[in-house]
Residue frames as qw, qx, qy, qz and C-alpha x, y, z in Angstrom:
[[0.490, -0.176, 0.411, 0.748, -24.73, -4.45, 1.47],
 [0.434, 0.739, 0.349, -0.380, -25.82, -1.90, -0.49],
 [0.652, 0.411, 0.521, 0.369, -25.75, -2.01, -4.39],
 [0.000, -0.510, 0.207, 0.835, -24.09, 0.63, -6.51],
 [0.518, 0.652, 0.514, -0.206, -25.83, 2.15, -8.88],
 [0.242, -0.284, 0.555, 0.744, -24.77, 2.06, -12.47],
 [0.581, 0.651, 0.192, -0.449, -26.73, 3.57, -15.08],
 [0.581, 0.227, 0.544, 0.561, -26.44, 2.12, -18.79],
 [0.346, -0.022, 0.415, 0.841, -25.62, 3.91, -21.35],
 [0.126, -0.572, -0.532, -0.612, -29.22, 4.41, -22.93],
 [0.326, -0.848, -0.356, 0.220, -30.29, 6.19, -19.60],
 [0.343, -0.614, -0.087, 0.706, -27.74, 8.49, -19.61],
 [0.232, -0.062, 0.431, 0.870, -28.01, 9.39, -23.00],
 [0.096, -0.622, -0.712, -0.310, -31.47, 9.74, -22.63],
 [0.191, -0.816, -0.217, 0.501, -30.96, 12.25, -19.60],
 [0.273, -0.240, 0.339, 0.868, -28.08, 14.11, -21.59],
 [0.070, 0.482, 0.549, 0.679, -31.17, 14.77, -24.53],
 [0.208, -0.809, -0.543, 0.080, -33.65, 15.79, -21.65],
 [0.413, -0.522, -0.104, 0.739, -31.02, 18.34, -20.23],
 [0.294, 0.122, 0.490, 0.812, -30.37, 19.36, -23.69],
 [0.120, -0.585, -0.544, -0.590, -34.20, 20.41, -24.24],
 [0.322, -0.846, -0.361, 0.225, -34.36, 22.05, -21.27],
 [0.473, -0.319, 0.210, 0.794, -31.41, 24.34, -22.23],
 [0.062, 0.150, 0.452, 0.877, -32.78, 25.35, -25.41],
 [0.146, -0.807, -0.513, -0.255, -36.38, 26.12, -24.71],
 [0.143, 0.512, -0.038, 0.846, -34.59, 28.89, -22.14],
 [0.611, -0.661, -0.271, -0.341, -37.22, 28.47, -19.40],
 [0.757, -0.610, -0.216, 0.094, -34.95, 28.06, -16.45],
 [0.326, -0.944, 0.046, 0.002, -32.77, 30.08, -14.48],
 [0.250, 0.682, -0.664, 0.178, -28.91, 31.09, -14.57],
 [0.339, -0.523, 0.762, -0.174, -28.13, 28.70, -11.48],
 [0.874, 0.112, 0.373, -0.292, -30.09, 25.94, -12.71],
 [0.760, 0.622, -0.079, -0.172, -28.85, 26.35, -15.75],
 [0.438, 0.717, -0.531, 0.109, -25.42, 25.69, -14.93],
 [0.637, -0.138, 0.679, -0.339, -26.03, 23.11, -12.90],
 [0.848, 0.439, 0.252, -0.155, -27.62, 21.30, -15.80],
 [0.423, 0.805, -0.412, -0.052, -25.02, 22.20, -18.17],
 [0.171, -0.506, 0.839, -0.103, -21.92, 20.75, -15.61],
 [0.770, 0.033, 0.607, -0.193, -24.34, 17.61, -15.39],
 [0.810, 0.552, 0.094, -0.171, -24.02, 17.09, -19.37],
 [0.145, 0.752, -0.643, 0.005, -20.54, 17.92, -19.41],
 [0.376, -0.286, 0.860, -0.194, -20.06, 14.74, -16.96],
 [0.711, 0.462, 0.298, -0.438, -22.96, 12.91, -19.07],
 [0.649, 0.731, -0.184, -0.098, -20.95, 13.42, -22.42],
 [0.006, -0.629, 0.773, -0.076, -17.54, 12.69, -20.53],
 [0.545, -0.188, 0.799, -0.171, -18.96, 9.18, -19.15],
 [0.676, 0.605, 0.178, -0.381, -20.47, 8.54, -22.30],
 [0.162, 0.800, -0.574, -0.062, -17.18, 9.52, -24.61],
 [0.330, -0.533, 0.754, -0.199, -15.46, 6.83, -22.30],
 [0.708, 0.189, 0.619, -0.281, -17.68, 4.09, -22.93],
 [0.745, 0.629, 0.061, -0.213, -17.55, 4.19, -26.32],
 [0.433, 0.699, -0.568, 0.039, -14.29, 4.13, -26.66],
 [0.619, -0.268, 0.665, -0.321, -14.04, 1.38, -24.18],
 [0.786, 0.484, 0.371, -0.101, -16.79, -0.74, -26.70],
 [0.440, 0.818, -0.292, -0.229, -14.46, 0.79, -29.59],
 [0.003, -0.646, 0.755, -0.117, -11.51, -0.81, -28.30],
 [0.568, -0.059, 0.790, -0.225, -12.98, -4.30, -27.47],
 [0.683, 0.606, 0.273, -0.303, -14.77, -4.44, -30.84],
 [0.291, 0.832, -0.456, -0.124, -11.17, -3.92, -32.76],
 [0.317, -0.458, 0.828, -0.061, -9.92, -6.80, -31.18],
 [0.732, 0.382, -0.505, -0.252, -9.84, -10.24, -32.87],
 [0.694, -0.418, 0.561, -0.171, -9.45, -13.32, -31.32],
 [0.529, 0.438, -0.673, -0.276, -7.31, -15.68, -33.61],
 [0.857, -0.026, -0.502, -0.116, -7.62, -19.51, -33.35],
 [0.589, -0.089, -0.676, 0.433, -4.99, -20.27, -30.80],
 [0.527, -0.735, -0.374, 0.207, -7.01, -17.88, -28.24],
 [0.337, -0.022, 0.111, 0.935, -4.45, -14.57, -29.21],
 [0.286, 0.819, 0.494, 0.056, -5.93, -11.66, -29.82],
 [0.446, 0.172, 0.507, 0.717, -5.01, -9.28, -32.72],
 [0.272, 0.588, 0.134, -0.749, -6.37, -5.55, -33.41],
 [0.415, 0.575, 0.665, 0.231, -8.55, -5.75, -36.19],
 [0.001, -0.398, 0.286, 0.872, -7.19, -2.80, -39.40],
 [0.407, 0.692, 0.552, -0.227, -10.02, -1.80, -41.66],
 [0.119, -0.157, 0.429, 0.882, -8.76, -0.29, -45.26],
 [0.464, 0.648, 0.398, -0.455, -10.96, 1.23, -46.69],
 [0.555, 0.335, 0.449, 0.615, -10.90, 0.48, -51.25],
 [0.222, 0.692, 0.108, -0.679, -10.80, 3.74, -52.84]]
């Protein structure tokens, strides 16, 4: 059986920086470059997701009887 492969979070956000610094130093070619580019796009999209995934699970609130309850942050001003 063969195992999909799921990359965490800190890997991809570690590629997404590499890509980045290869973009800005300039050194590499139109096709490459947009290659690279699409690959961050998807990078930043799977990324994006996750967080807001974690965002949503973190809001939540589990009250005593095993409910759970979005959790509202006011901020005092």
């Amino acid at each position: 059986m063969a195992k999909e492969k799921t990359e965490k979070f800190e890997d991809k956000m570690k590629e997404l920086e590499t890509i980045i610094n290869e973009l800005e130093t300039g050194e590499i070619d139109l096709d490459s470059s947009i290659e690279k580019y699409m690959r961050a796009m998807k990078l930043v999209e799977e990324c994006d997701a996750k967080l807001k995934s974690i965002e949503e699970q973190v809001n939540q609130i589990v009250k005593e009887d095993g409910t759970l309850e979005e959790f509202h942050y006011e901020e005092e001003e």
